[in-house]
N, C-alpha and C positions, 0 to 999 in steps of 0.2 A: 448712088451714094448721097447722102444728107451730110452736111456740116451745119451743127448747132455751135455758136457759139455764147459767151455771156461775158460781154463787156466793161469796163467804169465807165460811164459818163464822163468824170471828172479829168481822165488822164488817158482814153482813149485805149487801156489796157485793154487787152484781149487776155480775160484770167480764168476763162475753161473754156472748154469745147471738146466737142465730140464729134465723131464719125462714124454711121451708122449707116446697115442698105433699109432700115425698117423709118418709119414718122413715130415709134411707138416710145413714151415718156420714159421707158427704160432703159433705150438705146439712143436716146437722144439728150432730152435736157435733163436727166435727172444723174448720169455720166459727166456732165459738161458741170453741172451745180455743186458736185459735191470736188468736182477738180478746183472751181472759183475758190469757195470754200478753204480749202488746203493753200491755195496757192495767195490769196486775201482773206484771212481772218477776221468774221465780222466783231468787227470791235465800237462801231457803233449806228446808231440808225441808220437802214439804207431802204433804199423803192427799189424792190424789181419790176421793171417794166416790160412786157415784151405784145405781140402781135395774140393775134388770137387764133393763135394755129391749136391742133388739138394735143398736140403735146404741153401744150403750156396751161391748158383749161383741163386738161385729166384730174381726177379726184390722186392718181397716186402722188402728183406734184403739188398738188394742193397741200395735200397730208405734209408732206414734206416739207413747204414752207411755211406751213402753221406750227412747225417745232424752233423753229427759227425767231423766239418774239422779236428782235429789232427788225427784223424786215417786213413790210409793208407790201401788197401786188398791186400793182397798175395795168392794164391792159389797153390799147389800142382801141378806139370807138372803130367800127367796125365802118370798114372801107375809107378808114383815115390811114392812107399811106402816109404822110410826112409823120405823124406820129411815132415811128419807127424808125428816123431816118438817118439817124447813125450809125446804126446795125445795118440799114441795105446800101449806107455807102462803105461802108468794110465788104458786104459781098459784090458791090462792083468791082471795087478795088481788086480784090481778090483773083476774080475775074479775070482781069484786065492785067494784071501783069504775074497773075501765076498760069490758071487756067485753060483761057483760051489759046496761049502759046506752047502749051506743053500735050507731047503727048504721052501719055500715062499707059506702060505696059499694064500693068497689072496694080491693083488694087493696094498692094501694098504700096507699091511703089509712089502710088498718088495719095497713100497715107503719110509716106516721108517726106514730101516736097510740101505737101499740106504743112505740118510739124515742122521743118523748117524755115515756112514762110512764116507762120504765125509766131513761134516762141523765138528762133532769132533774126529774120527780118522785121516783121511788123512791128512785133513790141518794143524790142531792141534797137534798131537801128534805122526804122522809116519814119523820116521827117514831115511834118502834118502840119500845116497851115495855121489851124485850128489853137494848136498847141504854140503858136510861136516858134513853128519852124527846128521841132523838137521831138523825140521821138517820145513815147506811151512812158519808159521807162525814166528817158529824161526828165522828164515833166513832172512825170510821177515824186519822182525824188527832191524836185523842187516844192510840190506842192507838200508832201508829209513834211519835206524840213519845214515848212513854214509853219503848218498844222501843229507840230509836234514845241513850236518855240515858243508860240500863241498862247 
């Protein structure tokens, strides 16, 4: 199984993702892109950034985010791990206290503990360093009130 996700930068949201047994852009990031999408409204300029995995360099995600004019694609210099490195500390994370301690009967099964680690642990209610010791959603809400008063 593949988990793609696509994150904020700014508030450590995790606002799509996907789960897929395929690497192909249709069952991976272009599922997780149109969840972002729906779930953050591009409302104004943003970068997507990501690795140069071959989902993310397909012509059909290409096509897709060239319908999109405020965003912009950034990719990873090639064999530049730190470039990435807030997306592979979520899948340490991840890891580390979903993953490796659980064991997953069946496939759905490790699609619900997935789904509830991400939409109401992680987002919701995992406290981050990074954030001021605040979770993705906390943060979140401080940083639009600010945006939105500005």
């Amino acid at each position: 199984m593949y988990l793609t996700i696509i994150m904020d930068l700014a508030d450590r949201r995790v606002n799509g993702w996907s789960i897929s047994d395929s690497m192909k852009a249709s069952d991976t990031v272009i599922p997780a892109w149109k969840m972002a999408i729906v779930n953050r409204p591009i409302s104004d300029e943003l970068i997507f950034h990501s690795d140069r995995g071959v989902q993310y360099c397909c012509n059909a995600f290409a096509i897709l985010l060239e319908t999109y004019p405020k965003v912009s694609r950034s990719m990873s210099k090639k064999g530049d791990c730190w470039d990435n490195a807030v997306a592979e500390s979520f899948f340490k994370t991840i890891k580390t206290e979903l993953i490796y301690d659980q064991k997953f009967l069946t496939r759905h099964h490790a699609k619900l503990e997935i789904f509830d680690y991400i939409e109401i642990w992680y987002n919701r209610k995992r406290l981050h360093s990074a954030l001021g010791y605040r979770s993705p959603e906390g943060f979140g809400k401080l940083l639009f009130k600010y945006k939105n008063a500005a």
